[in-house]
C-alpha positions in Angstrom: -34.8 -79.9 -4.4 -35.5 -77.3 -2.1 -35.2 -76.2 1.7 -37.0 -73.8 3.4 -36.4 -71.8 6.7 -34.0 -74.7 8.0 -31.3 -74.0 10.2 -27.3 -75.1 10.5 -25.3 -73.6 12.7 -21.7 -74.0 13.8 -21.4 -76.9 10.9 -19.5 -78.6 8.1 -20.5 -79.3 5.0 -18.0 -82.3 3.5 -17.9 -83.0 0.0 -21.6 -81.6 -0.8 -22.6 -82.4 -4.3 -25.1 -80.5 -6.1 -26.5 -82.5 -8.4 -29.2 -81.3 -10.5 -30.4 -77.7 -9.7 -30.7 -77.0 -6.0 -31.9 -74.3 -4.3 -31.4 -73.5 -0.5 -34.2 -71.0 0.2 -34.7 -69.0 3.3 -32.0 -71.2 5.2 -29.8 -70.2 8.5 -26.5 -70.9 7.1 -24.8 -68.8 10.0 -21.1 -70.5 10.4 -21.4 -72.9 8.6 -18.6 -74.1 6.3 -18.8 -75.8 3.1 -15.6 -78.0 2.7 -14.4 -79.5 -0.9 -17.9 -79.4 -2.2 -19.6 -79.0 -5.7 -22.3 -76.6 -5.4 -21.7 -75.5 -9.1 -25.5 -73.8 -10.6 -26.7 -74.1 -7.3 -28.3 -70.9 -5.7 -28.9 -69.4 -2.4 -32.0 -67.3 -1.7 -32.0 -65.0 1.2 -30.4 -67.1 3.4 -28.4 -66.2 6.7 -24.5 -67.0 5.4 -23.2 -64.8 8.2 -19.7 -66.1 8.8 -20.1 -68.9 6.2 -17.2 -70.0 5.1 -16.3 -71.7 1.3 -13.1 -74.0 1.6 -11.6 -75.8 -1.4 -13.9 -77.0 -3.8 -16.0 -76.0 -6.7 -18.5 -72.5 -6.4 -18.7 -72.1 -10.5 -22.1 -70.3 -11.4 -23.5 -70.8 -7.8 -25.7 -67.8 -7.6 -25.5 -65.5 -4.6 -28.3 -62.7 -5.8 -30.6 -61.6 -2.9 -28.1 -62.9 0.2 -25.6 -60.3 2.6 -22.5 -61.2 1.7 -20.8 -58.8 3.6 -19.7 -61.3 6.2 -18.4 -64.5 4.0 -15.0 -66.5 4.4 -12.8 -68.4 1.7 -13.9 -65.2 -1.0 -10.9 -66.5 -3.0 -12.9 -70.3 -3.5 -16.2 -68.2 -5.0 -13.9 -67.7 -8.3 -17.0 -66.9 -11.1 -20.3 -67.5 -8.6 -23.2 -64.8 -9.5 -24.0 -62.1 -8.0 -25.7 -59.1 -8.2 -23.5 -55.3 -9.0 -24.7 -53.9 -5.6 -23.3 -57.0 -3.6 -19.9 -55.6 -5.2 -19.3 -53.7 -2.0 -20.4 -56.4 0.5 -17.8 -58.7 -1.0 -15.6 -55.7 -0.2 -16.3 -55.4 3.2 -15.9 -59.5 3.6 -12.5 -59.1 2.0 -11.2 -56.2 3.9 -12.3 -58.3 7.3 -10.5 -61.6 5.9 -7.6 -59.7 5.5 -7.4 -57.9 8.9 -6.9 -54.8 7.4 -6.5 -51.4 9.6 -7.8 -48.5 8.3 -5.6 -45.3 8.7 -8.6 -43.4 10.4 -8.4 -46.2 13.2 -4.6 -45.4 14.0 -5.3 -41.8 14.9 -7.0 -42.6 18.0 
C-alpha cells in the first residue's frame, strides 16, 4: 500500500494499524496526530510531519530515513523507530522545543 502526495492537515489518526508493509510516500502529514496506533515496519518517505505528533501506541521499527524531524511531538512514543545518524540532531531540536527549554544566550537580552 502506498500514498502519494496526499494531504492531512489538522487530523487524528485513531487506532491506525499497519498491517503488512506500508509506506506513506510524499504525504503532507503537517499536524497531524497519530493516536494509539500500530505503525510498527511501516515507513515514511519525505513527507511533511511538521508538528506531527505520536501519542500512545506502538512506533517499533517505523522507519523515519529521508523526513525533517526537527519539528515532531510525543519523541518519547518513537522508542526504537529508524532513522538515519544525521537526523540525530533534528530529534534534538524537536526535543529541546517539547520541553520548552531556554537557552542561557536568550536570558542575556
Amino acid at each position: 500500500m502506498s500514498s502519494s502526495a496526499s494531504a492531512l492537515r489538522i487530523g487524528t489518526l485513531t487506532r491506525v494499524r499497519a498491517a503488512g508493509p506500508v509506506i506513506f510516500s510524499q504525504c503532507s502529514l503537517r499536524e497531524t496526530t497519530f493516536e494509539a496506533a500500530d505503525l510498527s515496519a511501516a515507513a515514511f518517505n519525505d513527507c511533511d510531519l511538521r508538528l506531527a505528533e505520536f501519542d500512545s501506541g506502538t512506533y517499533r521499527s517505523l522507519d523515519l530515513r529521508g523526513n525533517d524531524l526537527s519539528q515532531l511531538r510525543g519523541l518519547a512514543s518513537l522508542k526504537q523507530v529508524i532513522i538515519d545518524r544525521a537526523q540525530t540532531l533534528q530529534l534534538a531540536e524537536a526535543l529541546a522545543a517539547e520541553l520548552d527549554v531556554t537557552y542561557g544566550e536568550d536570558l542575556e537580552k
